[in-house]
N, C-alpha and C positions, 0 to 999 in steps of 0.2 A: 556566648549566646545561650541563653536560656529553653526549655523545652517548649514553649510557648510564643515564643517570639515571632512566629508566623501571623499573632491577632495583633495587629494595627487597628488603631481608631481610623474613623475616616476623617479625624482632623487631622490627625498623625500624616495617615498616607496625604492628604492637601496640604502639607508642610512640605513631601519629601518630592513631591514633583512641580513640577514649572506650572504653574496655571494661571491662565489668565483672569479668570474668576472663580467662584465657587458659587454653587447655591445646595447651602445644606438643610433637609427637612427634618433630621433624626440625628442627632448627636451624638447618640448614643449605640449607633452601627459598630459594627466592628467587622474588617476584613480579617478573614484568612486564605483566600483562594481567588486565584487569578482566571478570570473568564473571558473566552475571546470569540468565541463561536456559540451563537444560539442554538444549533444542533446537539453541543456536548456540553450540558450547562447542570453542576454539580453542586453541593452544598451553594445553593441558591440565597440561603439567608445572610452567608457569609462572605456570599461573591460580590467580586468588581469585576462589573465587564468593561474590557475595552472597545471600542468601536474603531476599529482597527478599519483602514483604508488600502482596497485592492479592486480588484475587476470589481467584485461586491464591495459595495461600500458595509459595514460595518452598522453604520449607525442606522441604515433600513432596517436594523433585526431587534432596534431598545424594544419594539410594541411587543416581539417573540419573547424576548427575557424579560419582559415588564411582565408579561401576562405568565409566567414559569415562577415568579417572584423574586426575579432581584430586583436588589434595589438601591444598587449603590453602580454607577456610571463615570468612566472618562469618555469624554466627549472632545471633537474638535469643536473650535468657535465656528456659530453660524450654521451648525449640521440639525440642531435639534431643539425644539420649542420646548424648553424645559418646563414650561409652564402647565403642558398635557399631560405631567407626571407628577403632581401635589406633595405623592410624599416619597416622593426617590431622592434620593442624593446624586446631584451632577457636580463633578471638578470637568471643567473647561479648559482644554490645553490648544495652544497650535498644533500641535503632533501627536495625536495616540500611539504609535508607535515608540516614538522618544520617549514617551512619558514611563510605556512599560518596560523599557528600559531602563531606566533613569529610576524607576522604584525596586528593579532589580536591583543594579548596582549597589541603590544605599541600602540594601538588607544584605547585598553580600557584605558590605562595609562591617555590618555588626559579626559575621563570622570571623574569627581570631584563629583561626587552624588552617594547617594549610591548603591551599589549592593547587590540582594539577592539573593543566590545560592541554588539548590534544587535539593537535589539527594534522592535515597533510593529506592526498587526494585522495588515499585506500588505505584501510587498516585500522583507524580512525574507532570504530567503536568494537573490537579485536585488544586491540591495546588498552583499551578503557576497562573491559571486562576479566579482562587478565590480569590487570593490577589488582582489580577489587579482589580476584581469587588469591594472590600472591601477597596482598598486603594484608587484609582482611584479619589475620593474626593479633596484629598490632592494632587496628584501628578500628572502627566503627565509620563508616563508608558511606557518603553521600553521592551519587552517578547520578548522570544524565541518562534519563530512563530509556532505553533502545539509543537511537539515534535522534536525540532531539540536541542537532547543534547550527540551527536557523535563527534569522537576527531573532523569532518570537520564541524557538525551543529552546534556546541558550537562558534567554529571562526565564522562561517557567521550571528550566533544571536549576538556574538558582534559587528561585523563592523555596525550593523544600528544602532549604540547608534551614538547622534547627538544632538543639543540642542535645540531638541526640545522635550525633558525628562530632567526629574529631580531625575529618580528612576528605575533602571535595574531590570530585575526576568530572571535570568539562569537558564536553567534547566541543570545535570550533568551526563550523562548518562554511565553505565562504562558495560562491559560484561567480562572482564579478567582483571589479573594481570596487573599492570605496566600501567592502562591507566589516573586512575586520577590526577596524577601530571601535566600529560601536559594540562586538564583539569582547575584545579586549580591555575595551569601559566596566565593562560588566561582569570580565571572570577575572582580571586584573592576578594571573598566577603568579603561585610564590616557583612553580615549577611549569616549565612551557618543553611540552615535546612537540617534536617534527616526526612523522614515519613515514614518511618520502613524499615524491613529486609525483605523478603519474598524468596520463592524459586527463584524466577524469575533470570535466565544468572545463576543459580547452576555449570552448566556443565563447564563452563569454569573456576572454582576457585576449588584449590585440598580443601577448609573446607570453611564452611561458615565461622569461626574465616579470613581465609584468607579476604573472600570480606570485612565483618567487615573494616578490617584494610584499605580495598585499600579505599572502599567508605568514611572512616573518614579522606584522607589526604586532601580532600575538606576542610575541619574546618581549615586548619595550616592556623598561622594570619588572622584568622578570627574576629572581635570586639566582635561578641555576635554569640552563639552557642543555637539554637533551636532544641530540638530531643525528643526522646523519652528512656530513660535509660534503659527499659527493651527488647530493641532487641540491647542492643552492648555489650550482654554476659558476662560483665566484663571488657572488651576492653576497654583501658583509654580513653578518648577525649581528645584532643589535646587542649592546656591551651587557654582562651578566655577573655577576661576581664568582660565580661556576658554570662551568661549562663543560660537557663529559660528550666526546662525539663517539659515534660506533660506524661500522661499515665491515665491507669487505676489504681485507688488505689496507686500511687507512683507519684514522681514527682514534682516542684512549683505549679505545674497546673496539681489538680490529681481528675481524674474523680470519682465520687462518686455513680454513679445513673443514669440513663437515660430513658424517659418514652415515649411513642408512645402515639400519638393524634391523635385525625381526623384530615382527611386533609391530609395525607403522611406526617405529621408532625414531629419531634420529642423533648424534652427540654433534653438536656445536664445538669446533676450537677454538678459540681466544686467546688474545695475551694483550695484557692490565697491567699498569704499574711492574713491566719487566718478570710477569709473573705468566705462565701457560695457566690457564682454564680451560675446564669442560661443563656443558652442562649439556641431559640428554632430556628431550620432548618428546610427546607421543603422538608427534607430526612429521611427515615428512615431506609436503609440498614447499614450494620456493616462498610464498606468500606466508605459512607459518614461522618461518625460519629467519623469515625479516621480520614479524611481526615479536617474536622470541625474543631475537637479539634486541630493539627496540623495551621491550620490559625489561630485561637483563642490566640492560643501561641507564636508566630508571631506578632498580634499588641499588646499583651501584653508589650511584649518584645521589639517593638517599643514605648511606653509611652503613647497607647489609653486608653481610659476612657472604663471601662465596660460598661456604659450607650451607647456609642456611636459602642461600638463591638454589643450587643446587638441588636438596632434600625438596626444594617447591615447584619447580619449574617440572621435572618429571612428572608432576601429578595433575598439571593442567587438563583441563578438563575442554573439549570442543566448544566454542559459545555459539549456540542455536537459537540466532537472532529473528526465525519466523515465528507470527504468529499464525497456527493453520487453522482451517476450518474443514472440518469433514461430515460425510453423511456418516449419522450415526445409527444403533441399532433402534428399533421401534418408532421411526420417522422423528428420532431426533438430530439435532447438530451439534456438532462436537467442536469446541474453541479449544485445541490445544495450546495454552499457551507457560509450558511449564518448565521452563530453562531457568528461568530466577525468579523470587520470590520477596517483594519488598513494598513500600506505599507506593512509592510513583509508577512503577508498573502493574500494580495492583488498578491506582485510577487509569489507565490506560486502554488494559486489559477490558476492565468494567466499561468503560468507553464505548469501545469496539463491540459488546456486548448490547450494548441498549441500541447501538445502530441495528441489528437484525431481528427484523420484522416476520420472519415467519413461524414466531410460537410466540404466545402469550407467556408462558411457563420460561423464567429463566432461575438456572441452576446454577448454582459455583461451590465445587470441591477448592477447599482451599485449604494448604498444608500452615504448619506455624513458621514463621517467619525468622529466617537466619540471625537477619543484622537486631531484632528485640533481646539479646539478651539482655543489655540494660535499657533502665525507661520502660518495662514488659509493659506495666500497666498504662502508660502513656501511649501508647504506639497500637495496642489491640484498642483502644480507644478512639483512636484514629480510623481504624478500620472498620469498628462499629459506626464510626459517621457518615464513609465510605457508599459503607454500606445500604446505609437509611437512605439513601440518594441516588441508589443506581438501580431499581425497580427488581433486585433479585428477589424471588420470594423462597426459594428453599436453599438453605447455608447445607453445606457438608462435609465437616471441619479434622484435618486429620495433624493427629500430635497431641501430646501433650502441654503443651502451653496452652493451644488453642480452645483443651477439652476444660482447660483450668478458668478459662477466661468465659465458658460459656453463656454463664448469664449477659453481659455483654450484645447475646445477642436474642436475647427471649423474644424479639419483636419479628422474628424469621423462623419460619420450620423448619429447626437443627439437628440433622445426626452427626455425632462426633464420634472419630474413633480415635483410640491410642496412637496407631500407627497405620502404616499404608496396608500391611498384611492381614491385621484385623479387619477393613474394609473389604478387603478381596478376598476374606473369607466369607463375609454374610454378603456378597454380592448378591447371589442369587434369590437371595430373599426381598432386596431391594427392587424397588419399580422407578421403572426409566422408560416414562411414555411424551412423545411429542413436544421435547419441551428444547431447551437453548442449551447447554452443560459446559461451562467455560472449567477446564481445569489451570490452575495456577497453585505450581506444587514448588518449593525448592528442590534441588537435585537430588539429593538425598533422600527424599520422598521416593524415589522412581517411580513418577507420575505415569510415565512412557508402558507399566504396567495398567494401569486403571483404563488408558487412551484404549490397550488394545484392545480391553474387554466390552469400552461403551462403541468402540469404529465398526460400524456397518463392514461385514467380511466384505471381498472382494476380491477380484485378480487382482495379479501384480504388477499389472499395467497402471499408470495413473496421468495423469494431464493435469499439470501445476501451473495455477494462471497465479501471476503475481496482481495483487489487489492493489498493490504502491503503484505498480507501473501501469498498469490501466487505470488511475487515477490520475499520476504524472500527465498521460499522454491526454486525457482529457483535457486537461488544464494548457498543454502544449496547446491543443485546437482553439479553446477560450481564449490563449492571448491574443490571436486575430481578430480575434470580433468585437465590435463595440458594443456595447454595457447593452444599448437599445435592441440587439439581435438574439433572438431565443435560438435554442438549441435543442432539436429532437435526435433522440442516437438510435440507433437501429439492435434491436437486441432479439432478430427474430433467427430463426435456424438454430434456436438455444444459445443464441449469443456467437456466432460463428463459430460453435461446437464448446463456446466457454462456461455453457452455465447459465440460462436467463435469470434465474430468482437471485443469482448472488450478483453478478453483474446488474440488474435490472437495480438492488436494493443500494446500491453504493451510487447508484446514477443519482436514485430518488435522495439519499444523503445529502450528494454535492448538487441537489434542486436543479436537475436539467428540467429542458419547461412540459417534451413531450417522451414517449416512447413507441418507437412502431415494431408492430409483430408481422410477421406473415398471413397468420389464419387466426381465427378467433380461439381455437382450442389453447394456443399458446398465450393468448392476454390474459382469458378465463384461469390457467395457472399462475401467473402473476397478481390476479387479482387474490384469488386463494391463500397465496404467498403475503401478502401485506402490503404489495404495490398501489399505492394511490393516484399515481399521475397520472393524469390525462394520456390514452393510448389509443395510437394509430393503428387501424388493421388495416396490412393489403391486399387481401383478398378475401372479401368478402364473400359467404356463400346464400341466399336465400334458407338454405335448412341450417345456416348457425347464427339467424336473424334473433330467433326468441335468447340463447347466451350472450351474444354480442349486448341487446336492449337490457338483461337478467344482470351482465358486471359493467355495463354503464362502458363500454367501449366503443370507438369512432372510426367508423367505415370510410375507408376509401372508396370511391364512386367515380367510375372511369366509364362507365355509357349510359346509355338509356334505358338497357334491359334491368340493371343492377338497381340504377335511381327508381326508375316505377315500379320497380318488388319492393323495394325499402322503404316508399312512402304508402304503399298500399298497407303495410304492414305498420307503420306508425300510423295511417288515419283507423286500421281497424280498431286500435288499442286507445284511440284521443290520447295521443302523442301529438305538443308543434316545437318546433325549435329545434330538435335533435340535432347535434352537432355533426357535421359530415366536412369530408375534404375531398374536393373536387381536382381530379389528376385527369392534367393535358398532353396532348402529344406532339410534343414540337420537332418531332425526327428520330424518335428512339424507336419509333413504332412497334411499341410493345403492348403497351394498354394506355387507353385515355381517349378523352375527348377531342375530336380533329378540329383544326381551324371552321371549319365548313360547319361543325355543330353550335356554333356557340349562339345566333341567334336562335334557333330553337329553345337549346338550353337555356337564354335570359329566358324566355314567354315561359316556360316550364316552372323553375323555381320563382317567377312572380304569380302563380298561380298557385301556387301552393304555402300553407304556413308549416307544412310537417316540419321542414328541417333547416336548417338556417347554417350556409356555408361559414366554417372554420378558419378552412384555405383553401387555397390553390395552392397545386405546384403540381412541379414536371418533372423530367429527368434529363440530366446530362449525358448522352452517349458517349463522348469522347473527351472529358472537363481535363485528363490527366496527358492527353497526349498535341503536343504541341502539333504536329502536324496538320490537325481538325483543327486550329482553334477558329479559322473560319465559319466550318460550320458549327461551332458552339456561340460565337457570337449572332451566328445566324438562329441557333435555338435561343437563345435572349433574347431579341428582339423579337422574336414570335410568342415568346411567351408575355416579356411586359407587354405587349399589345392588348393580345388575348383578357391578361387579369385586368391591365384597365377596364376596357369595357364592360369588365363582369363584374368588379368592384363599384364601379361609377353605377351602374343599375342597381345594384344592391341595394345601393343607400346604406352600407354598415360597412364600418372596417374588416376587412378579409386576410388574415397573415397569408403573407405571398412565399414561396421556398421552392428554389432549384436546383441549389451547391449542394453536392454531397461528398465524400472525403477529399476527392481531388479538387473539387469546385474553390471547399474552403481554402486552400492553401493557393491555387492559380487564380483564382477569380474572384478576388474582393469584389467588386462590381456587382458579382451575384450573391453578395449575401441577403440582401434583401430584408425581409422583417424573420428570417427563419432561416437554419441551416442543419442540412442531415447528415449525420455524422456516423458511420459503418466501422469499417474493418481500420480506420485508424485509431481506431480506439484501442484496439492490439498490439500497435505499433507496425502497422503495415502497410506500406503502399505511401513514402513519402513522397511523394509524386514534384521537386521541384515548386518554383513559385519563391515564394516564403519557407527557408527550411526551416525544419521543426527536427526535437534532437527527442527523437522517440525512444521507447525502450519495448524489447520485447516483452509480450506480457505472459505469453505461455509456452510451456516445455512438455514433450509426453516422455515419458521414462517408464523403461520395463527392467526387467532383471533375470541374469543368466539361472538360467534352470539346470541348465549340465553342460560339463565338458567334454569331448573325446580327441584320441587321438587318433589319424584317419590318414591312414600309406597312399602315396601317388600310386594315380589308375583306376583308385576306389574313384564313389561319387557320391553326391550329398542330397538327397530332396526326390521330390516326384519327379518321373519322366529320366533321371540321369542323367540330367542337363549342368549338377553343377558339377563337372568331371576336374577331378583336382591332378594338378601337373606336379607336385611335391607333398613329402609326408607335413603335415597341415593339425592344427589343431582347431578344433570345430565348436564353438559354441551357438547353445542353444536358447532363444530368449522369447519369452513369450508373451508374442504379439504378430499378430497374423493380418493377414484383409478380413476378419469378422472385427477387426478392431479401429480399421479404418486405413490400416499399413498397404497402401497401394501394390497390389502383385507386379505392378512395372518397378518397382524396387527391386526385382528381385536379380540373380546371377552379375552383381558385383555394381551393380546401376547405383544400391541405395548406399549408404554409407552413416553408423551410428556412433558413439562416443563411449568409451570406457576408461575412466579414468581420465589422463590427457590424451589416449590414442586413437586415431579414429579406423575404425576395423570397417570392411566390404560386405555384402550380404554373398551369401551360395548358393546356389541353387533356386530353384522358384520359392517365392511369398506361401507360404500353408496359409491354413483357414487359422490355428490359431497360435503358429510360431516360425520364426524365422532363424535360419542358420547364420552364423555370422565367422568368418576369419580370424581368429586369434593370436595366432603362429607366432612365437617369440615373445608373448605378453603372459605375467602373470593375471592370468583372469581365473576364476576360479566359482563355484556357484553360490548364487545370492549377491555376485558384484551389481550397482546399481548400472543400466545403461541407457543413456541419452538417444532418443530417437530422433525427433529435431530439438534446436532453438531456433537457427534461422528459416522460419518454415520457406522464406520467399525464395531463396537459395536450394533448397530441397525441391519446391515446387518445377524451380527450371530445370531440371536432371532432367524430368520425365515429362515437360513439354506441357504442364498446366501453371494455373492459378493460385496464390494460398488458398483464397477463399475454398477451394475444392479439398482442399487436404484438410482445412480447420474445420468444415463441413460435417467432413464425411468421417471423424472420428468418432467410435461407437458408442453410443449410450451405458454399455457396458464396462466402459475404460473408466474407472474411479475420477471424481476430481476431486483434488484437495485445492482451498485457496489459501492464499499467506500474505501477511503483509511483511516484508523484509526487504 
């Protein structure tokens, strides 16, 4: 395969897929890049987008990429009047889906080196990563960038195979029945590993024998077959002409022994071909040690010399598969994303980059690139294209390749330096004001030095909300709803303690239709932030009328006193129409308009043109707990009543909205034209109905500040209360109640995580530390410690709600976000 062989004609590619017709404007098109979402839509002159079919249809978004400039389309039949686009090129398939498959496969066809495929419930892009470190010697290395191994990530990790690799690594990623085949159409390995079974995607197979079978159709025509025998049950494997298994006690490569060293060390024993082996890594968790063994078996199985697996496997390096985002110094944001360095996570990286909306100004430190030794000039070329298409406007380029390749990029305001140290010497000369600063360093760079000097200081507390899984669990709530039902999410109390701007910009990403605040000070910085969506405020105040009208935000109006300030205040200014959402009270008796008001209120708003109702809705008092559902059906029926009437008078359409987290999953019935969506969005509060397979989305962690050791009789904290019955060793971690750590944690109630151990608190909560139990644990100061994950399980210790603990974590507490 040629360096080039990514430019297809678009006769070319209407050759290599099924179509049902073609209508071509330009002949003369050439594809190189595959587009599937009009949100991340990149060399535009060279893209094909698919119009890919899900909740969203796909082919709503050609007017989005039409108007971006592409112009080259797969289309289903029937979806799209090609006729409104004169000079786009459409191929016409029955399946976009198949199709972008179907043009993966035939470009894998033209790759002639080999491939190595990698599925199995965990470890999955661990073992991907570890090869590229351990092989990378020999080869030139095409990966699946992060974890992209879904029926659309597996196609887009094959389209960048190119020749400038000599050696693919797939990853195979399957959740149901009936997906690995199209899977294995497509990466068709010369090499198929397995790294075990676990629970993990359970829900979606009727037996674990079931997944068994789906995940081993990966193997069919496979040359050589890497796994592990004791997680396929019995389940044949598909015939291989090699086959190298590993395990514990079983296998060609069967674990014998394993010993922990200093140093987070460990030695691995084996015995091979009648032969003892060793090799040591610089892990020593269970999950490293299988994921070890698993590569170990792999260059076996490839024809490595033990002496030479050996000398590599020691020098493994951690794979730090998040992307973070933190506050940086001089009210910028910091994209750290700098564990590897290559094209595909380059576009990736820059992806996730043009998604954040609150700086005009975006920056990218970017080191030279490992895998360009050959092809330099081809491949900085590449990321000159890159580049011109991802709205960065200041490059700041560290290496030597990179300082070589400069001109490349005269079209960006470029500082280059030699090396990482050279930059971190004229640091201080440099300006870093308000802008976006994605670093993407290879390892060797030690980016992790530049991170520390641009991250806004901070205590060592911090609260990790994962951006995957509060996107996951959005998508978990979208599958219940039909296409016709909008979705407002609640992002007020700073996102239940997670952050509105970051949270609020990933809603506006995946197009939720509203967002609501609490007060208007909190929309006004969302607006500030680059938030465009339509936003609900719920409590409105008369003295924050002129901000609310000044960022174009939509008041909740729950009586008469609130409505006649509001309109007095729109007819002072000749204001009519102004969007408002009229909130009823069908039994929550909190705030709203009662049954007994609503004639009034029709004669009221038909006398006025100031504002023109949005919606209605109410509130669910009891939507999650089975016991009420009587009176929830009884709040339903008082509320359709209510909007009838008020919509039928209207004379306009009115989105109606009752269900809020519990509502959506228990009460399809109520979803109405709209549904409010809270704290599940965190992953919490699955309340029955329809399960939904949530994930948690955030973690708070601190870190031990000191150790001591502490004789029975002594005592630990204010008051004397945490009196110890044995000599005890005491650690101290800092996070207090100024941090949001509830004082009913305190004297052995709360319970935190170090390492796998889960240690008690001593004594009372301080303001801004906490003692905790160590006794028999190496813990030692600077270890990281887990406060929650399960916050809902934390909450019932001490007799509350999450929503109270996710609340009431302090402003003060860092947040970093990640996608991983």
């Amino acid at each position: 395969m040629d360096i080039d062989e990514r430019l297809y004609t678009i006769r070319q590619i209407s050759a290599l897929i099924p179509t049902v017709r073609i209508s071509i404007a330009d002949d003369t098109a050439t594809v190189a890049t595959l587009l599937f979402d009009s949100r991340k839509l990149s060399d535009t002159v060279h893209g094909l987008f698919f119009a890919l079919e899900g909740r969203r249809d796909g082919h709503v978004y050609i007017s989005d990429a039409y108007a971006q400039g592409v112009r080259n389309f797969v289309v289903a039949e029937s979806k799209v009047d090609v006729s409104a686009f004169p000079d786009a090129n459409f191929l016409v398939v029955q399946d976009t889906l198949e199709a972008l498959q179907t043009l993966a496969a035939r470009h894998r066809d033209r790759f002639m080196h080999p491939v190595i495929g990698i599925t199995g419930s965990n470890g999955k892009t661990v073992v991907k990563e570890w090869l590229v470190q351990l092989l990378s010697p020999e080869y030139h290395i095409a990966r699946s960038p992060k974890s992209y191994n879904s029926q659309i990530g597996v196609a887009l990790s094959l389209w960048q195979l190119d020749g400038t690799s000599d050696l693919a690594i797939i990853e195979a990623g399957i959740s149901r029945p009936n997906e690995m085949g199209a899977l294995q159409r497509m990466i068709r390995p010369d090499i198929a590993v397995l790294t075990n079974i676990g629970s993990a995607h359970d829900e979606g197979f009727s037996s674990i024998d079931e997944k068994i079978t789906e995940k081993l159709k990966l193997f069919e025509g496979a040359k050589i077959a890497v796994f592990p025998p004791v997680h396929l049950r019995g389940i044949p494997m598909p015939t291989a002409k090699q086959q190298l298994t590993w395990g514990v006690d079983e296998g060609k490569l069967r674990v014998t022994a394993h010993q922990l060293l200093d140093g987070n060390r460990c030695r691995i024993h084996a015995r091979y071909q009648n032969e003892e082996l060793t090799v040591i890594i610089p892990f020593t968790d269970a999950a490293a040690r299988e994921n070890a063994v698993c590569c170990w078996a792999v260059m076996l199985a490839m024809g490595y010399e033990q002496k030479v697996i050996s000398e590599r496997m020691v020098l493994l390096q951690p794979v730090e598969m998040r992307l973070e985002m933190k506050k940086g110094i001089n009210q910028c944001t910091v994209i750290d994303d700098s564990y590897s360095n290559d094209l595909s996570s380059l576009a990736i990286a820059l992806d996730f980059l043009q998604q954040q909306q609150q700086h005009t100004k975006l920056t990218l430190v970017l080191s030279d690139i490992p895998s360009a030794t050959f092809y330099e000039d081809n491949i900085y070329e590449k990321v000159s294209t890159l580049l011109k298409n991802s709205g960065i406007s200041r490059l700041i380029t560290i290496g030597p390749t990179l300082l070589k390749h400069a001109s490349k990029f005269a079209f960006l305001t470029h500082e280059a330096f030699l090396d990482t140290q050279s930059f971190l010497s004229e640091f201080p000369s440099l300006t870093f004001q308000d802008e976006a600063i994605l670093l993407k360093g290879a390892r060797k760079y030690a980016f992790e030095r530049i991170s520390r000097l641009l991250t806004a200081k901070s205590h060592d507390t911090v609260l990790e909300i994962n951006l995957n899984a509060v996107e996951h669990n959005l998508n978990q709530y979208k599958s219940l709803l039909s296409p016709s039902v909008k979705l407002m999410v609640m992002v007020k109390a700073f996102s239940y303690g997670s952050g509105s701007f970051e949270v609020a910009n990933l809603l506006q990403f995946n197009k939720v239709d509203y967002l609501a605040v609490a007060y208007v000070d909190e929309g006004v910085e969302l607006r500030k932030a680059g938030i465009q969506l339509p936003i609900m405020v719920m409590s409105p105040r008369p003295t924050s009328f002129d901000a609310l009208l000044a960022h174009r935000l939509e008041p909740e109006i729950y009586s008469f006193a609130i409505l006649t300030d509001f309109v007095g205040v729109l007819i002072e200014r000749g204001l009519s129409d102004y969007p408002i959402h009229l909130k009823l009270d069908t039994g929550m008796h909190r705030l709203g308009f009662s049954i007994q008001d609503i004639d009034l209120l029709i004669n009221y708003l038909k006398d006025t043109s100031a504002v023109k109702v949005q919606s209605i809705f109410s509130h669910l008092a009891a939507a999650g707990t089975p016991v009420h559902d009587s009176f929830t059906e009884t709040q339903l029926a008082s509320f359709g009543e209510f909007a009838e009437r008020l919509s039928t008078t209207l004379g306009y359409p009115v989105i109606r909205h009752i269900a809020n987290t519990a509502g959506i999953q228990r009460w399809p019935q109520a979803h109405l034209d709209m549904v409010r969506l809270g704290i599940g969005l965190y992953g919490i509060g699955n309340e029955g109905g329809q399960m939904l397979f949530l994930q948690p989305a955030s973690s708070l962690k601190t870190t031990v500040i000191q150790t001591r050791k502490v004789a029975a009789g002594e005592s630990v904290g204010y008051g004397r209360r945490g009196l110890l019955s044995r000599d005890s060793v005491i650690a101290t971690v800092s996070i207090g109640y100024a941090d949001g750590y509830d004082r009913r944690f305190g004297n052995g109630v709360g319970q935190m995580t170090i390492g796998n151990a889960t240690v008690r608190t001593v004594g009372d909560i301080c303001m801004d530390m906490t003692m905790l139990d160590v006794s028999g644990l190496d813990v030692k100061e600077g270890d990281e410690v887990t406060v929650f994950g399960n916050v809902e399980k934390l909450a019932k210790t001490i007799g509350t709600i999450p929503y109270e603990l996710l609340t009431g974590i302090s402003q003060r507490v860092k947040r970093v976000y990640y996608y991983g």
